[in-house]
N, C-alpha and C positions, 0 to 999 in steps of 0.2 A: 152146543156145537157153534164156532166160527163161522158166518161165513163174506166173502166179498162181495161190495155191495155193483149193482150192475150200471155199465155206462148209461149216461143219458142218451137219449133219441136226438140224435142229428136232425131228423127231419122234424121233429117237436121244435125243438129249443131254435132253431132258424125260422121255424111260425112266428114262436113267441119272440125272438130278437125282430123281424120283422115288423110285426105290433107296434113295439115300443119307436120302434125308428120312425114309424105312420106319425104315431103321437106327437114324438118330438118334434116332426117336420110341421104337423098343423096346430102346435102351440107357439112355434116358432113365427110363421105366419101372421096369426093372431095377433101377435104381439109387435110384428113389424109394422103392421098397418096401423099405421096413427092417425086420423084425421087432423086437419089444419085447416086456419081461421086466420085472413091477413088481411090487412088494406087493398091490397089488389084483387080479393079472389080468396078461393077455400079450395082445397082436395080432402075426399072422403073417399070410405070405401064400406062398402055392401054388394052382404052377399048376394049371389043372381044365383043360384041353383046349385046344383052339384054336379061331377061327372064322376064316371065309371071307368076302371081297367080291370085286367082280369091279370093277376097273379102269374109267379114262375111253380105255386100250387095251386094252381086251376081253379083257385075260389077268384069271386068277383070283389072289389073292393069299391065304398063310394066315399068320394071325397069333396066337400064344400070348393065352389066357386065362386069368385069376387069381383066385383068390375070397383074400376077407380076411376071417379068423376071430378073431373076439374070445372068447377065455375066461376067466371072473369065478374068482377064488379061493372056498374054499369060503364062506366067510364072507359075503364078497359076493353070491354065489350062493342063500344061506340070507335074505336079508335083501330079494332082489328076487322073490324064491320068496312073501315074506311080506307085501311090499307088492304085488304083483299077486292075494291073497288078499282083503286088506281092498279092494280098488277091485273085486272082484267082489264083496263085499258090500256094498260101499256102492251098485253099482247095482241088487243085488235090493232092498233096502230102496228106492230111489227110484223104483224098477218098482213096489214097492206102494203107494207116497204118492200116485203118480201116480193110481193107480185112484182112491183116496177123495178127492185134491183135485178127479179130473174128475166124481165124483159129486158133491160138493156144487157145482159150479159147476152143474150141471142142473138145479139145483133155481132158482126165481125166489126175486129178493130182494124182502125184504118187510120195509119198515120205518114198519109199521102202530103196531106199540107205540112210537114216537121220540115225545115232545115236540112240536106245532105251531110252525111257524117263526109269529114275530111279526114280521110288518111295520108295523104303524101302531103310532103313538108316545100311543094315548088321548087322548081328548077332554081332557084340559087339556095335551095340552103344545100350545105354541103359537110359529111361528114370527115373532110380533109382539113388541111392544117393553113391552109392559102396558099394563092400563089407563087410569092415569096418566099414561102416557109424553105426553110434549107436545113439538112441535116448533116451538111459537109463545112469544113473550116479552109478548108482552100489549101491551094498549092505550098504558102507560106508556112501553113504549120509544121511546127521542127518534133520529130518525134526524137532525134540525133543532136549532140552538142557537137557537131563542130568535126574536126580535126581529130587524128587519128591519137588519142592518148599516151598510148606505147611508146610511139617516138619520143615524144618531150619524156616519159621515163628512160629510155635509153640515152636518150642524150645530157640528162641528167645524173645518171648510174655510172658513164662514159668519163664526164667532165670531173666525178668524184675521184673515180678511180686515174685519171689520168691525173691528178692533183698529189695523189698520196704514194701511189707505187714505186717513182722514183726517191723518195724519202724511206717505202718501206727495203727496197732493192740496194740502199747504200749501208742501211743497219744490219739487214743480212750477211754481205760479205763483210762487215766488220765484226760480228759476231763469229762468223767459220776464221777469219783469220786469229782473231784471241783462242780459236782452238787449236789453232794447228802450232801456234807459238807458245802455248799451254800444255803440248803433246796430245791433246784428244785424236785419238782415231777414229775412223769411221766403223760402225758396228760396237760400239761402248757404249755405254747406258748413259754416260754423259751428252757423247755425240745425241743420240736420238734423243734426248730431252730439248737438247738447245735446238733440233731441227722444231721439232713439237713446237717451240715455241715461237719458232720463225713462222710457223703455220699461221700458228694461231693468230700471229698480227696481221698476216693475209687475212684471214679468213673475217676479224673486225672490223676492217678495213672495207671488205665485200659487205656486211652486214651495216656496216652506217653507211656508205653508198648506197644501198639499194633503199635504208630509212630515207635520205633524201630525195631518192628519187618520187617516191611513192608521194610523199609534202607536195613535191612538185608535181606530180599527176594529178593529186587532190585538187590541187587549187586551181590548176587548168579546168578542170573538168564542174568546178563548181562558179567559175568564173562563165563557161560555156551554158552549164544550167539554167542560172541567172537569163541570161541574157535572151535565151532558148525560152524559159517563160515569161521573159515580157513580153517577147512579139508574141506567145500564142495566148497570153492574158486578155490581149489588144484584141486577138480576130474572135477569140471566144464573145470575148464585152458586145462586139461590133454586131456578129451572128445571133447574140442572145437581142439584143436590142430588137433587130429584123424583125427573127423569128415572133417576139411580144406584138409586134406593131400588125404580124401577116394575122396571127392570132384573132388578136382582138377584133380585128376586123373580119372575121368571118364570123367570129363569134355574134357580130351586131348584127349580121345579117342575119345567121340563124333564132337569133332571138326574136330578129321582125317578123321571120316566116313561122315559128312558134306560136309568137303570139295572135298571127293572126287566124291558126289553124285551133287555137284555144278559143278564142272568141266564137267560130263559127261553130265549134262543137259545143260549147256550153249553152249556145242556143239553143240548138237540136235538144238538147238534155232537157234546159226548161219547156220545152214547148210540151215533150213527151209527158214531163211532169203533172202540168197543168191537164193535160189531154184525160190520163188516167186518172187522176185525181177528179174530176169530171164523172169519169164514169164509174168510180169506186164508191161517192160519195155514198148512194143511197144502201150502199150495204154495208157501209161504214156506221151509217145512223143505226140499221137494225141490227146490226153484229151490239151497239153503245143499248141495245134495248135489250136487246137476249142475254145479254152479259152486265147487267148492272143486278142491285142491291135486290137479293129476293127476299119474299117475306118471311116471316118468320113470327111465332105465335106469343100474342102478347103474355108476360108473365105474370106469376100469380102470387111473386113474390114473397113464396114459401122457402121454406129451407129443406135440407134432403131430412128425408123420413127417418129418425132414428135405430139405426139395429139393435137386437139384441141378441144373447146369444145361449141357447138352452141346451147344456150337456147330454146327450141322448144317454139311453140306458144301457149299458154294457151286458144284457141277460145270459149273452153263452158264456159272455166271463164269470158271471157269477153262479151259474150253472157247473161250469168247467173247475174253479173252485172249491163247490161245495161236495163234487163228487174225488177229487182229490183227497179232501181233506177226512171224507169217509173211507175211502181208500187205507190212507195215511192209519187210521186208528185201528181199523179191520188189522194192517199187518202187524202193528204194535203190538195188538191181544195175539197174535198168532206165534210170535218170539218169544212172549212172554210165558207162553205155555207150555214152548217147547223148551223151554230152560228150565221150569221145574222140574218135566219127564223126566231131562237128561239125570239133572240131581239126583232122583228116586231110583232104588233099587228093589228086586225081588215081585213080590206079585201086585204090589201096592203100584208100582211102576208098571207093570205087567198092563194093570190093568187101565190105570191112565192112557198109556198107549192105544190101547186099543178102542178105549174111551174117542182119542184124540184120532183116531182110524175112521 
């Protein structure tokens, strides 16, 4: 008879996985602790006893304890001897600074003797432009050129057209007479052609007249321009010159009353300086004592301790494993049996079966 073989015990096989991981942890240990041997000094280590915990299964476990000793050569030892001397004096000295810095801070400050801060800049300085200063160009300046431009275009438009018209008014009737002695009548397509064109030498006529005029307005009015800003070049030059001269000259006065309101407050400034600088000093010094280089232990010139590194033991894996692999063969035989059954027939079979039952 077959049969399947039975799980392992969870709570066994996490003892025994437990065990092995104790192991590995205090072989590992073991191994890390290396003592050292140097010019400066040694680190060792020995065990000092053991201590106890008690398990997540309520057994008690004991385990080795180790102290690590460092010991300084003499030199080094004379030299850490020497510097935890001075850092015990440098804090009785800072233990008395203290006292005299927190006594003058008791005391109120009083800086009755300082210079008056100055805030006003005296009756002449002045944030205006002077006197003088002027922001008008006077009655002279031309914002207009002159004389009314239109005219001289009319009377230029005038003089054209008065020039050309009785020239064009003697062609016109000699053109209607070649028509009437030609038999053209009025309302013929010839008639209104030749009016057409009587027109049209009016209407040229009005169109370079009026080109002339307009030349002749240009020039006017550029000849007025001109002359329109020389005088107001002259009063600008004249007003800018003033205006620089009103300038500057408040400027210098505001400078003298600047400088002398700079002078008396940079006073004030240093006096406060030195006043507080005065009474900061001695907390200045302990603050330079409490806050400087602290000590630090001499070395022993060692290098870090080597690790190493020990594989613990995988038990439930190999547990878990081995009961598979029992598993695994259990079902093999139990396939393999029942595929003979099936082959066999009659009571030979019969009895297999129930063999196998």
């Amino acid at each position: 008879m077959v049969s399947t073989p039975k799980a392992p015990s969870a709570s066994a096989t996490a003892q025994a996985q437990s065990q092995y991981n104790t192991n590995t942890a205090i072989t590992q240990q073991l191994l890390n602790m290396t003592n050292q041997d140097t010019p400066y000094g040694s680190v060792s280590y020995d065990q000092t006893g053991t201590q106890s915990f008690t398990g997540a299964d309520g057994k008690t476990y004991t385990l080795p304890k180790y102290t690590q000793t460092t010991t300084l050569n003499p030199e080094q030892q004379s030299t850490l001897n020497y510097t935890q001397g001075a850092a015990n004096n440098i804090a009785q000295t800072a233990q008395s600074l203290s006292g005299d810095g927190l006594s003058a801070l008791s005391q109120p400050v009083d800086t009755s003797g300082a210079p008056s801060l100055q805030t006003g800049l005296g009756s002449t300085f002045s944030s205006g432009l002077g006197n003088n200063y002027s922001s008008s160009l006077g009655s002279d300046y031309l914002t207009n050129f002159g004389t009314d431009s239109n005219t001289e275009y009319n009377n230029a438009y005038n003089a054209v057209m008065n020039n050309t018209t009785p020239t064009l008014d003697r062609n016109a009737e000699q053109q209607r007479a070649q028509e009437v002695a030609s038999g053209i009548r009025q309302g013929s397509a010839a008639y209104s052609a030749n009016e057409q064109t009587i027109g049209d030498n009016y209407t040229r006529a009005s169109n370079n007249a009026t080109l002339t005029a307009q030349n002749v307005e240009n020039q006017l009015f550029n000849q007025q321009q001109q002359q329109a800003q020389f005088t107001d070049n002259a009063l600008t030059n004249q007003l800018t010159t003033q205006n620089n001269a009103a300038l500057q000259g408040q400027q210098f006065t505001n400078n003298a009353d600047l400088t002398s309101a700079n002078f008396n407050n940079d006073a004030r400034s240093q006096y406060l300086s030195q006043y507080y600088q005065q009474r900061d000093q001695p907390l200045n010094e302990l603050s330079a004592l409490l806050s400087g280089s602290q000590v630090t232990n001499a070395t022993t010139g060692t290098t870090s301790t080597p690790t190493t590194n020990v594989a613990g033991v995988d038990y439930s894996g190999l547990v878990q494993n081995e009961y598979e692999a029992k598993l695994q063969q259990a079902n093999n035989t139990m396939s393999g049996l029942f595929g003979i059954g099936s082959g066999l027939t009659g009571i030979g079979g019969e009895a297999l079966g129930s063999y196998l039952s």
